[in-house]
Structures are given as C-alpha cells and as structure tokens.
C-alpha positions as CSV (number, residue, x, y, z in Angstrom):
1,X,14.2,-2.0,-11.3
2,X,12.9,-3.6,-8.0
3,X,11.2,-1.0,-6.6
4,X,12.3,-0.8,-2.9
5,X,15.2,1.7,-2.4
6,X,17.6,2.0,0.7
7,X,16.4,3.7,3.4
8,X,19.0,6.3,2.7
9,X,18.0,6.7,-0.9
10,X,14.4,7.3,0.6
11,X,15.7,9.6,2.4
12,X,17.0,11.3,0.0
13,X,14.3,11.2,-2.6
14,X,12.0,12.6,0.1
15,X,14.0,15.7,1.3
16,X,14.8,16.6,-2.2
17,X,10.8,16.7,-2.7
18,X,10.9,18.8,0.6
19,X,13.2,21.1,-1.3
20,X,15.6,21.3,1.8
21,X,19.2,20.9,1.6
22,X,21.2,18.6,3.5
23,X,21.9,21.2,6.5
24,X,18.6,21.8,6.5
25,X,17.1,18.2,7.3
26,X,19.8,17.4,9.5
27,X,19.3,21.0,11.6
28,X,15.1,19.8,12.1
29,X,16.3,16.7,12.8
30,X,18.7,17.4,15.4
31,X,21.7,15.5,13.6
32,X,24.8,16.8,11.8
33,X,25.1,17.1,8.6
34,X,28.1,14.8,8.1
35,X,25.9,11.8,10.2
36,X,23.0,12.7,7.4
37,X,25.3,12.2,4.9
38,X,26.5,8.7,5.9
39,X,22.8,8.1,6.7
40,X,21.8,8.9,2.6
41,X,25.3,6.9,2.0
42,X,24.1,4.0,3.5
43,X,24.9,4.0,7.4
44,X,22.2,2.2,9.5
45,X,20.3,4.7,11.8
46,X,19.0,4.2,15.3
47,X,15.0,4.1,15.8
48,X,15.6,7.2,17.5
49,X,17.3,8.8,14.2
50,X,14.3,7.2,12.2
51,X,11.8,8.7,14.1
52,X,13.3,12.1,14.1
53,X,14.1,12.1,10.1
54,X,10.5,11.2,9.9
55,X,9.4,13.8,12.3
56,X,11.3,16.1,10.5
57,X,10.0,15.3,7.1
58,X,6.2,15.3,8.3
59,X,5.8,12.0,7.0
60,X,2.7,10.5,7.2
61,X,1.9,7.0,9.2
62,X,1.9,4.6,6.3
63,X,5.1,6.8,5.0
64,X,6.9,6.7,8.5
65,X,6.2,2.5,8.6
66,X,7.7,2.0,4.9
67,X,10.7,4.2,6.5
68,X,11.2,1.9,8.9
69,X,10.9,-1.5,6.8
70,X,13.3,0.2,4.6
71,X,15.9,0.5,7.8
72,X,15.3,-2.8,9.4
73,X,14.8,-5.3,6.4
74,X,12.5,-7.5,5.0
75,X,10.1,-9.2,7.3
76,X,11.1,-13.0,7.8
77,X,9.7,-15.1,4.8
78,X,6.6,-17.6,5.5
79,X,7.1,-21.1,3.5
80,X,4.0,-20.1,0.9
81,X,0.6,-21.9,2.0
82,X,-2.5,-22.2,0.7
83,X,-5.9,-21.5,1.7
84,X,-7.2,-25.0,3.1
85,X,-10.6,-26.4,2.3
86,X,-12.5,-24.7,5.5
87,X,-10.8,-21.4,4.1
88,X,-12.2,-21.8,0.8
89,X,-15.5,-22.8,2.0
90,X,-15.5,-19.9,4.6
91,X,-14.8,-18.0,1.3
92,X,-18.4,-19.1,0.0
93,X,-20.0,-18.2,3.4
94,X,-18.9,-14.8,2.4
95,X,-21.2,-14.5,-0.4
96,X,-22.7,-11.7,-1.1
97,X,-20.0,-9.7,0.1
98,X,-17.0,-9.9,-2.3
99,X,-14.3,-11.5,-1.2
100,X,-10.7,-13.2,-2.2
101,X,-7.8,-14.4,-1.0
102,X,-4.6,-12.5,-1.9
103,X,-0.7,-13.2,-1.5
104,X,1.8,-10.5,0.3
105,X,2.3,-10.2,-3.9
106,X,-1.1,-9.4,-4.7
107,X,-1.5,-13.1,-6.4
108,X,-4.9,-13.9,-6.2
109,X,-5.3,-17.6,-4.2
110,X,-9.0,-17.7,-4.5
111,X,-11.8,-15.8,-5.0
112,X,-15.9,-16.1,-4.0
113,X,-19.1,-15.9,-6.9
114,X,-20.0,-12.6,-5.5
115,X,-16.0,-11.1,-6.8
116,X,-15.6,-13.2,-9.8
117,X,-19.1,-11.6,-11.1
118,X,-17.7,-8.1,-10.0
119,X,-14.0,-8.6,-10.9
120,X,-14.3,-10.2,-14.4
121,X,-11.0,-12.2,-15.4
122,X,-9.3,-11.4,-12.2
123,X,-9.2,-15.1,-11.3
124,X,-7.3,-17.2,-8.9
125,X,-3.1,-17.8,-10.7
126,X,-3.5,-14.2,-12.0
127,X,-1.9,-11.0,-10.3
128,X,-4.4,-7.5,-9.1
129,X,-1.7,-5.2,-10.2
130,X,-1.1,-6.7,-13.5
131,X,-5.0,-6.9,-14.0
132,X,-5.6,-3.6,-13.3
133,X,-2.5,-2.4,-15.6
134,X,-3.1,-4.8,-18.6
135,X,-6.7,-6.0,-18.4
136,X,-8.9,-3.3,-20.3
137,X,-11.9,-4.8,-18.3
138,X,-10.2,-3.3,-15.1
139,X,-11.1,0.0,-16.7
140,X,-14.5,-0.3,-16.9
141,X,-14.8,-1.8,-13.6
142,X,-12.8,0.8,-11.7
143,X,-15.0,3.9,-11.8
144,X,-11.9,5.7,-10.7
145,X,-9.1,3.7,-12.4
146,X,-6.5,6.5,-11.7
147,X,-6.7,6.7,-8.6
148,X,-6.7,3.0,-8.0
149,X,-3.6,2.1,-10.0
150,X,-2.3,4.9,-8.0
151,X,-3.4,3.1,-4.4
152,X,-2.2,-0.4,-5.7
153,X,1.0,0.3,-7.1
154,X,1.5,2.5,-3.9
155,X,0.3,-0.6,-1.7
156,X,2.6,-3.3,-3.7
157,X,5.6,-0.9,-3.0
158,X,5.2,-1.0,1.0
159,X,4.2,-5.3,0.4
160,X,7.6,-5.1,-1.3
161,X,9.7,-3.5,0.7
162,X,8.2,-6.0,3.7
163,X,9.3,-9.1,2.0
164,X,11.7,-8.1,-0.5
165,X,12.4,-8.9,-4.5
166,X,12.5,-11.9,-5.9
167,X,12.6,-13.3,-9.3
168,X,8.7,-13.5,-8.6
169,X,7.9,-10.0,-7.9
170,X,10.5,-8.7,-10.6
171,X,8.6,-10.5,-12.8
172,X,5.3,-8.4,-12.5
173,X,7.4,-5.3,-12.2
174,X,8.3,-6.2,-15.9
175,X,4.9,-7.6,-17.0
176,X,3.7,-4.2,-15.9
177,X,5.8,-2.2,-17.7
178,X,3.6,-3.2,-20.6
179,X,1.4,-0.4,-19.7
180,X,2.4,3.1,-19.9
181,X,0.6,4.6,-17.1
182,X,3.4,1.9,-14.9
183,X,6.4,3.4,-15.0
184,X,5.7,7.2,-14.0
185,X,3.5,5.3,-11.4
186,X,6.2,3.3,-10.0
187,X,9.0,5.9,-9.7
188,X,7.2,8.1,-7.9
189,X,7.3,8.1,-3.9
190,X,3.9,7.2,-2.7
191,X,3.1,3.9,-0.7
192,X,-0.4,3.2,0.4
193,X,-1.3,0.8,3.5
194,X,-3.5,-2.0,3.7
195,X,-4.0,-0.9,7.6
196,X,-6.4,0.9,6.2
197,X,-10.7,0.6,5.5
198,X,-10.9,2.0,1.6
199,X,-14.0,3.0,0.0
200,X,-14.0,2.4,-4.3
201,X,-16.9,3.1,-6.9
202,X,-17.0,-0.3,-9.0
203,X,-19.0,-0.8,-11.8
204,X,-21.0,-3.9,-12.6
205,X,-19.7,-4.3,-16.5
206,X,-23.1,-5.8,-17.6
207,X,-25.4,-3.3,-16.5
208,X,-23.1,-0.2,-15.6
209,X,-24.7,0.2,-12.6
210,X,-21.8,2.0,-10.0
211,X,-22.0,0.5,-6.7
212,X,-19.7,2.0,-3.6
213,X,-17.4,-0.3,-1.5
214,X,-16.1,-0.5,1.5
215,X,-12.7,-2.7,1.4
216,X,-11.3,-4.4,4.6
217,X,-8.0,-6.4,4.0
218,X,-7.6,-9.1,6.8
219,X,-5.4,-11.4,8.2
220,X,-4.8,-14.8,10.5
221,X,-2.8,-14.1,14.0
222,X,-0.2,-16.2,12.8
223,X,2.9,-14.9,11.9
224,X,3.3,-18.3,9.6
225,X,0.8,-17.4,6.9
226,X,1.4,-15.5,3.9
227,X,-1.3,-14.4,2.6
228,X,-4.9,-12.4,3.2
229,X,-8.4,-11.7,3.0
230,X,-10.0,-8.7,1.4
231,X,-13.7,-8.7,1.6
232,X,-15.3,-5.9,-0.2
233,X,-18.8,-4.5,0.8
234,X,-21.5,-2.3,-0.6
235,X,-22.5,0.8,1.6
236,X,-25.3,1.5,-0.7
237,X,-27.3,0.6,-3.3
238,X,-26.3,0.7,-6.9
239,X,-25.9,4.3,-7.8
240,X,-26.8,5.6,-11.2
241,X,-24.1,5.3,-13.7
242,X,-24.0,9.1,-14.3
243,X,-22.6,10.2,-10.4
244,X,-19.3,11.8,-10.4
245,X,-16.3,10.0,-9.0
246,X,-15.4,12.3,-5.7
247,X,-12.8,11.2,-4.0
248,X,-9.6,12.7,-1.9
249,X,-6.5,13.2,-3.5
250,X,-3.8,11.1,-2.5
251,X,-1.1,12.2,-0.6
252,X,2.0,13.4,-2.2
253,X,5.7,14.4,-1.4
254,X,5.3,18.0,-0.9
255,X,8.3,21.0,-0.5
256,X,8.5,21.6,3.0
257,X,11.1,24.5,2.6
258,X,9.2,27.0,0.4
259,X,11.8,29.8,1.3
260,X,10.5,30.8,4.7
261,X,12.6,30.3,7.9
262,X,12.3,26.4,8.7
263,X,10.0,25.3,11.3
264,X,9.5,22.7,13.5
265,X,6.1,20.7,13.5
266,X,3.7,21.1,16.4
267,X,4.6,18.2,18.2
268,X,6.1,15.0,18.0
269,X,3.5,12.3,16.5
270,X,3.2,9.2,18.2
271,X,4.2,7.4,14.9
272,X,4.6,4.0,17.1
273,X,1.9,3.9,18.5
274,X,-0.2,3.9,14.9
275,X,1.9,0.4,13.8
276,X,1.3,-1.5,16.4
277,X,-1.0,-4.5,15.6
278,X,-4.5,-4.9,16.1
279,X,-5.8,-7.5,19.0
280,X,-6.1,-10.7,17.0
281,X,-9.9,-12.3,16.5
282,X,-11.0,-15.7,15.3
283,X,-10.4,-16.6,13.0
284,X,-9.4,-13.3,10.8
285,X,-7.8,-10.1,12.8
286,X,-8.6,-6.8,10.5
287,X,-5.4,-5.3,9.5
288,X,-6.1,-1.4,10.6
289,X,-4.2,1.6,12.1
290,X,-6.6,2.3,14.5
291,X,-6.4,1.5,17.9
C-alpha cells in the first residue's frame, strides 16, 4: 500500500472514472487501442502520448504533472539536510507570520512561536499528515478539517510519487491507517499541488477565535535541498467563531462519457507551460503555477 501507482494504472483508474472504454480514450487521444492497452500494461509513453492522454482526459494542471512524474520516475534524491542556524533564525524573523520548515515527507524540521501557538503539538520530529489524522487537537484547529485532510493527503500523494516509497514514507502510510477517515482518503484519485497560494480558516484553540490564512509553500533554488518553507499569513482579523466554513469543492474525477457522442475539448491546454519553475529569488523562490 504505497500509494503511487504506474502511470498506466493511473491511467486506467482515471478513464474508468471518465466512464469511457478503452476505444474510446484511445479514439480522443488519437492512439490505437492496442498501443492503449500496452500503455495501461505498463509500456512507457512518449511526452507526446502523455500530453494527449491528458488532453484527452481533461485533466487538470496539478493532475497532468502527477501524470507525468508517474511516467518519468522519481525525482533524483537529495542527501537529507537540515535547516542551518541562519535558517532557523530567519525562521524567528518570520514571527508573526506562521511559519515551519517541512520535509518533501511532510516531517516537520522546525517551526517559529507564531505556528507552535497556532499548531498545538505539531512540533519539529512529528509528521503534518499523521497530526492532522491522529491528533484530535488538529480538529479543533482546522475549521474545515475535511477538506484539509482531503488537500494533504492529496498533496503527500504528488510529494510521493516525486521521490518515491521508502520504508520512511510507508511508515506514515501505516500510522495513518489508524484513523478511519485515511483509507477512503488515500484510494481515491485526487492529488493537490503545493504550486499553489491556499487560503484555511484556523482556529486559535484557547479562545476559538477563526482566523483566515493565506499559505505560501517555498523553496531554495537549489536542486540539493530537500525540504521547504510554508509561511502561513492572516488576511484578516480574527473572525467570530460562529462564520460558516465556505469554501470550493475540490476537484474530483468526473465521467466524461455520460452517453452523448464523444467530444473533443476546445483546445489543446498549454499544460507545459504551467510546470515550469518559477524565477528563483534570494534566498527562498515561491513554489507557484503562475507565470
């Protein structure tokens, strides 16, 4: 049970959520049937086959980059570091935004006052997604704690799939099977990016007062580090404890063949052009999708 499937088995899984037989998929992707079957089998696909199975699906960005991690492997593995004394102090500087350090296995490295006052018991040596599975206090926190367990086990799929299983990461797969909200979580197909700004209604658990966040995960230019730094900051003032959570739903596999004629999309998206990296800054480059 490690999580990160074949690209063919992902495949798969997604156009049997599309409700399209195999004909079908390969037709809107302009490939023969028998080449989609060696593809679901296990055959390695050009980027231009990749690109046309996600076209054809109408995956989205973040879906269309797991895709392609799934097809061309595991990123490299950086030698694990630490955050050095300047990194920690920089850390403090930080203050009052909330802010931690955070391994490509959602570890937690280190961690400012302002986020171990908002975050109770998520300290440095413990894992987010076991926290916010296992830790009742993550539920009192996390206005919207559905949603969120939704967005992190989405976003530890995609980490996954970037640097592959290990004992380490199998580990927390298992220590999160301790909750029962994991497991439907975990087999279903949604990843969620950390290219992306995120908004979450936290609750201060001494006073219950709801305060709304904007979250930014960041990292150094070099390739050699392994882990990053999400900084967390209010864009508003506490909000009283009785607003309703509002937020969108997140997106879902969906049937694309619902017994009309098949279509094609309206245009090819430039799905590329959305994963290429951000121009690096000093000392931290914000990982985002935007260009």
């Amino acid at each position: 049970m490690n999580g990160v499937p074949t690209f063919g088995e992902y495949i798969r899984q997604r156009r049997t959520a599309a409700n399209l037989t195999r004909p079908q998929l390969a037709w809107l992707a302009n490939l023969s049937a028998p080449y989609l079957t060696k593809i679901e089998g296990g055959a390695n696909p050009s980027r231009r086959v990749i690109e046309s199975l996600g076209t054809a699906l109408q995956l989205q960005p973040v879906e269309y980059e797991y895709c392609l991690t799934l097809a061309e492997g595991p990123f490299p593995r950086a030698e694990p570091d630490h955050p050095t004394a300047n990194d920690l102090e920089y850390l403090e500087l930080l203050n009052p935004k909330i802010a931690a350090y955070m391994s490509g296995t959602m570890n937690i490295l280190a961690v400012n006052t302002a986020h171990a006052e908002a975050f109770p018991q998520l300290d440095p040596g413990r894992n987010y997604l076991e926290w916010l599975l296992l830790n009742p206090v993550a539920r009192t926190v996390l206005v919207d704690w559905q949603g969120e367990a939704q967005q992190a086990v989405g976003m530890f799929r995609m980490l996954l799939a970037r640097q592959g299983p290990d004992e380490q990461t199998e580990q927390i797969i298992e220590n999160c099977t301790a909750s029962p909200e994991f497991e439907p979580l975990w087999r279903n197909d949604f990843v969620a990016s950390d290219r992306r700004d995120r908004t979450k209604l936290v609750r201060d658990p001494k006073t219950l007062a709801i305060t709304e966040l904007r979250v930014n995960f960041w990292r150094t230019s070099s390739t050699l580090q392994s882990w990053m730094l999400m900084v967390g900051a209010g864009v508003d003032q506490p909000l009283a404890v009785t607003r309703p959570v509002m937020r969108e739903k997140p997106r879902a596999s969906r049937a694309i063949n619902t017994g009309e004629t098949a279509k094609r999309p309206d245009g090819r998206p430039n799905m590329n052009a959305s994963l290429r990296e951000p121009t690096p800054t000093q000392p931290f480059q914000q990982i985002s999708g935007k260009q």
